[in-house]
C-alpha positions as CSV (number, residue, x, y, z in Angstrom):
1,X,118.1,78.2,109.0
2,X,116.8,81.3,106.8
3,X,112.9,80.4,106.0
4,X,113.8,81.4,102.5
5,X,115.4,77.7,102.1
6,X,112.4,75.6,103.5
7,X,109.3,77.6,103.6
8,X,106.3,77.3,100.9
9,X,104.1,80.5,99.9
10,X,100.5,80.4,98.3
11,X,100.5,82.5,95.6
12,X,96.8,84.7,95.0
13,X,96.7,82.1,92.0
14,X,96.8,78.9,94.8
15,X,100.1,77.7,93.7
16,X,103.0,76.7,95.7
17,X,106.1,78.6,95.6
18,X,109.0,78.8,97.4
19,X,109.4,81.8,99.8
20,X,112.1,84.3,98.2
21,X,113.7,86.9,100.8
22,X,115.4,88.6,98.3
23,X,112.3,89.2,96.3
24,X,110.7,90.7,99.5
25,X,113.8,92.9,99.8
26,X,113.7,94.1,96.7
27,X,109.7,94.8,96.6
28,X,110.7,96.9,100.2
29,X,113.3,98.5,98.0
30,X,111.5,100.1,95.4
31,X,109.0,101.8,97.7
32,X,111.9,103.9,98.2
33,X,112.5,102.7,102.0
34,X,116.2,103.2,103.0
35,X,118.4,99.9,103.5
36,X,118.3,100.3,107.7
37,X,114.2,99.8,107.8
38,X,113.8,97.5,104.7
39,X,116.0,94.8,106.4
40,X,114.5,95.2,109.6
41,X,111.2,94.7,107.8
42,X,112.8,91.7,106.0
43,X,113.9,89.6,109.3
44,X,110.7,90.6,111.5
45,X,108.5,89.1,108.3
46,X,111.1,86.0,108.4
47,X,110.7,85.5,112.1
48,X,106.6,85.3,111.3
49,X,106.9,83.0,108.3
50,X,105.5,79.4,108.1
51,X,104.4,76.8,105.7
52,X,101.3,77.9,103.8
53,X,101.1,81.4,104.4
54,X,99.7,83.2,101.2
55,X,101.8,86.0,99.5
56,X,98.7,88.6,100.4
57,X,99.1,88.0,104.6
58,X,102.8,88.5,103.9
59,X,102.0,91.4,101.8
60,X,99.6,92.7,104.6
61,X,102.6,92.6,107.4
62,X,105.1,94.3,105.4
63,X,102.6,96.5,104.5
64,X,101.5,97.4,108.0
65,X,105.0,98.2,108.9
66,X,106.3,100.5,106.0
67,X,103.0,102.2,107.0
68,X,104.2,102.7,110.8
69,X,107.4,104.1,109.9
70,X,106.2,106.6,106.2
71,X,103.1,106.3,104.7
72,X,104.5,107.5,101.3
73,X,106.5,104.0,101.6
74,X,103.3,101.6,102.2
75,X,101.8,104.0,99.6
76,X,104.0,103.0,96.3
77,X,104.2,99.2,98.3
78,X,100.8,98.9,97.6
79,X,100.8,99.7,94.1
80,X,99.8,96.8,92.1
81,X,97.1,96.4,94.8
82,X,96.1,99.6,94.7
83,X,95.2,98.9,90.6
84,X,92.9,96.6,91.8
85,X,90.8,98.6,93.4
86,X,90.0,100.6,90.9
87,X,87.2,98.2,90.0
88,X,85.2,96.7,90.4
89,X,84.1,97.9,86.8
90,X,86.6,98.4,84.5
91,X,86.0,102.1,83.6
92,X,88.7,103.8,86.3
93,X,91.4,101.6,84.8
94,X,90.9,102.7,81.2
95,X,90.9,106.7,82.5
96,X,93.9,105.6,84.5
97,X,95.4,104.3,81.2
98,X,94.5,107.2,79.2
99,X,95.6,109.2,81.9
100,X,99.3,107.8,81.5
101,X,99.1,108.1,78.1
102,X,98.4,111.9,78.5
103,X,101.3,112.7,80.5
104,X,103.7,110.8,78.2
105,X,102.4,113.3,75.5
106,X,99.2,112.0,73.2
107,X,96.0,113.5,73.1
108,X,93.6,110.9,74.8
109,X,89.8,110.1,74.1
110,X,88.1,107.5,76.5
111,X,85.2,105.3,75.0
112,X,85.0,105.8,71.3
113,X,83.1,104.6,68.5
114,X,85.2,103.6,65.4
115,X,83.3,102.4,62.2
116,X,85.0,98.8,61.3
117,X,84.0,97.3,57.8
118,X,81.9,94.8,59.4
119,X,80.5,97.1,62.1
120,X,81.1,100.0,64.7
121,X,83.6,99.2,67.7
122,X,83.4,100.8,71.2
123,X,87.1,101.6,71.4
124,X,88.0,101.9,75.3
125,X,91.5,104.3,74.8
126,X,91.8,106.1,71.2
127,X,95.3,108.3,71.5
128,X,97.2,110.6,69.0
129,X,100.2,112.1,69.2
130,X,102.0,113.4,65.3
131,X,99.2,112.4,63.2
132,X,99.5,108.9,64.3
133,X,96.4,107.4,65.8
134,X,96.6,104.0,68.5
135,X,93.7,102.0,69.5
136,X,93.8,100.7,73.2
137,X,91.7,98.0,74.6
138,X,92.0,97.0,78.5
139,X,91.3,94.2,79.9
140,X,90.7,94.8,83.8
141,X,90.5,92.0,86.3
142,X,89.6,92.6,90.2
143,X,90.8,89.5,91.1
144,X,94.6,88.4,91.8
145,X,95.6,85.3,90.0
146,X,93.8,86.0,86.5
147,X,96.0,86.3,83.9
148,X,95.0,87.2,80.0
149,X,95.2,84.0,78.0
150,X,95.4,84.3,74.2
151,X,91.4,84.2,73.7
152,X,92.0,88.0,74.8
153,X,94.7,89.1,71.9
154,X,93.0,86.9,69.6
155,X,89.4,88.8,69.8
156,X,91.3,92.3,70.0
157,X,93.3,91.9,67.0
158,X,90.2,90.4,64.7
159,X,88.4,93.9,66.1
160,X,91.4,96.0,65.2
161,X,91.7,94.8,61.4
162,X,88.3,96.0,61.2
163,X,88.3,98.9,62.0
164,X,92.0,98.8,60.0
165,X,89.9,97.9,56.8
166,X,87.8,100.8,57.7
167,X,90.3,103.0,58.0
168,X,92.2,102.6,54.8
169,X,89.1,103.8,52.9
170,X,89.2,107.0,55.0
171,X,90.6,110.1,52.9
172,X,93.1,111.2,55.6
173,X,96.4,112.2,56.5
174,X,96.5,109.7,60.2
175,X,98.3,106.9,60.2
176,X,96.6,104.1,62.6
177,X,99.3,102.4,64.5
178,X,99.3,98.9,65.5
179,X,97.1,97.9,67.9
180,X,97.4,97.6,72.0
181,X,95.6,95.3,74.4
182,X,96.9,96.9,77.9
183,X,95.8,94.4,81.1
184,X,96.5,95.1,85.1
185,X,97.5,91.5,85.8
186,X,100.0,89.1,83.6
187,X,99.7,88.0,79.8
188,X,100.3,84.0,79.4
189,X,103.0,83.1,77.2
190,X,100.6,82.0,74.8
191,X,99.3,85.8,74.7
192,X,102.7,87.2,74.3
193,X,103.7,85.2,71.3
194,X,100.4,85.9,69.5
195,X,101.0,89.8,70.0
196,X,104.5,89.7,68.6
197,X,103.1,87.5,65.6
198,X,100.3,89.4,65.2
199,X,101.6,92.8,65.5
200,X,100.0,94.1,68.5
201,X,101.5,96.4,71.4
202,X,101.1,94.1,74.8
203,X,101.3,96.0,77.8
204,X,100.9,94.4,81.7
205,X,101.6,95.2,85.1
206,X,105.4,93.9,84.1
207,X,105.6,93.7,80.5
208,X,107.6,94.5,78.3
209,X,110.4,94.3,80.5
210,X,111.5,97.6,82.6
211,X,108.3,99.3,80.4
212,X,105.6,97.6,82.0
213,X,102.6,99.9,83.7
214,X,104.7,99.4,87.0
215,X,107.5,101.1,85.5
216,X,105.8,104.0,83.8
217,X,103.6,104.6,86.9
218,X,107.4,104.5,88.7
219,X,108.9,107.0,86.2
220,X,106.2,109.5,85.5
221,X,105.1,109.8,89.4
222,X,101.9,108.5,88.1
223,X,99.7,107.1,90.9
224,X,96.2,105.9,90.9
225,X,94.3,107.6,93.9
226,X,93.9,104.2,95.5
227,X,97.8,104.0,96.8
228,X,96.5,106.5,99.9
229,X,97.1,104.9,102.8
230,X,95.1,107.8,104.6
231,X,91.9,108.1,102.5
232,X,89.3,105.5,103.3
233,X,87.9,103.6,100.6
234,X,84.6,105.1,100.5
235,X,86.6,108.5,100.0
236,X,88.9,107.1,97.2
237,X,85.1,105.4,95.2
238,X,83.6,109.6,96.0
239,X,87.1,110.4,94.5
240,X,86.8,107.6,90.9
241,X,83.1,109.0,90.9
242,X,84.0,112.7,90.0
243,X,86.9,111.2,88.0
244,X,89.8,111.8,89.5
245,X,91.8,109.3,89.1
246,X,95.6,110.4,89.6
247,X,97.1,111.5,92.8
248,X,98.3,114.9,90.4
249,X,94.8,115.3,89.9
250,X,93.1,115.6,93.6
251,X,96.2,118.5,94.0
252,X,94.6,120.3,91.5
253,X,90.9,119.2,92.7
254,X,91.7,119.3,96.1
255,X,88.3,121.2,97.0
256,X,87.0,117.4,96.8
257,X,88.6,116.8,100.0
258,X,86.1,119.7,101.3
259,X,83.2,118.2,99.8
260,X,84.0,114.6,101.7
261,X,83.7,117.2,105.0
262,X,87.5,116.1,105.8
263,X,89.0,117.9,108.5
264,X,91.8,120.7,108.3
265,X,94.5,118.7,110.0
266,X,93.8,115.5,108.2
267,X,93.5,117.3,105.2
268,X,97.2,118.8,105.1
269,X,98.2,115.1,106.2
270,X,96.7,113.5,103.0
271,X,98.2,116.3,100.3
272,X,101.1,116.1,102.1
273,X,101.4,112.4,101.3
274,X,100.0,112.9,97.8
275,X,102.5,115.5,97.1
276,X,105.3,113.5,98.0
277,X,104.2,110.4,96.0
278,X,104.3,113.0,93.0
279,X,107.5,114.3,93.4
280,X,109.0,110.9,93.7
């Protein structure tokens, strides 16, 4: 009998689900592994499964085995892990989001200080692209398992009119758009319905549907420098301290690979990896 019929998970929130191979399939899928190694990955993780085990030692096994086989694979695998170490502070995250925003054509600003009518704002993402001016907060979490509950919309959205009723006093020819609260973890439902009713652009690791941060990341080729399965992670924290963020970036900055003293050999192997994840 498959495991997917009688086996319970523990999710990184501590609730019970029930173990899905096909979701594991797919998951191998989109790391663009071909059909041959993703279902040999699938039945040796089956084989291994038992009641209780928690989605991350699954995650760790399948993991460890795309990496034996490609490292690009484990590399996009890893992704929504990968998001999570960009903390522990939230500051890489908001440069990661402005840096998406860049590439999908606005002019970016990171940490801004907008006058409100009450009082000045420290705006985390500020973006233009045709005259029209957005307003981005984040809300990072280092943990798996936190969601953003409504207490997070609510407080953006009161900070937004603010600065709105600022704004409309300005003499200028920009529009400000509505507002956007972007998160690396999972809105509540709760949180969802007050962004529609209130106007404001939600954005999460899967939401809105097929335009979440997964799928932009997916269709722009834009990876956060933590998805290296060959740089340590005191080499990716040197790498988030001189603010390269992207994989497309340390191409361009690859002398920082010379400053971490990395070897020759080792050097080719990780912009080799980095390239690929690019082009993909």
């Amino acid at each position: 009998m498959d495991a997917t019929e009688t086996v319970e998970i523990i999710k990184s929130s501590g609730q019970k689900v029930k173990f899905s191979l096909d979701k594991l399939r797919a998951s191998l899928k989109h790391s663009g592994a071909k059909h041959e190694l993703v279902e040999e990955i699938v039945s040796k993780v089956n084989d291994e499964i038992y009641d209780g085990i928690t989605t991350n030692e699954i995650y760790n096994r399948a993991y460890s085995l795309l990496k034996k086989n490609k490292s690009v694979f484990a590399s996009k695998y890893k992704l929504k892990k990968a998001i999570y170490e960009l903390g522990p502070t939230g500051f890489p995250f908001e440069r990661f989001v402005g840096a998406i925003l860049q590439y999908s054509g606005y002019d970016v600003k990171i940490d801004v200080i907008l006058n409100g009518a009450c009082v000045t704002h420290e705006i985390d993402v500020v973006a233009e692209k045709n005259e029209n001016i957005t307003v981005i907060e984040c809300k990072f979490h280092n943990e798996e398992g936190r969601n953003c509950n409504v207490k997070v919309p609510l407080y953006i959205h009161s900070r937004f009119n603010d600065v709105k009723a600022h704004w409309i006093t300005k003499n200028t020819n920009k529009t400000l758009n509505k507002g956007w609260v972007v998160t690396n973890t999972r809105f509540t439902e709760d949180a969802i319905s007050y962004g529609k009713c209130a106007e404001l652009y939600l954005l999460s690791w899967d939401y809105p549907t097929n335009d979440g941060l997964k799928d932009r990341i997916d269709r722009l080729s834009l990876y956060p420098i933590t998805v290296s399965g060959l740089l340590t992670n005191r080499e990716k924290q040197f790498l988030l301290s001189r603010n390269v963020v992207l994989c497309r970036q340390l191409i361009k900055d690859k002398f920082f690979l010379d400053h971490l003293g990395i070897s020759e050999p080792r050097k080719t192997k990780i912009l080799n990896e980095i390239e690929q994840l690019c082009k993909h």
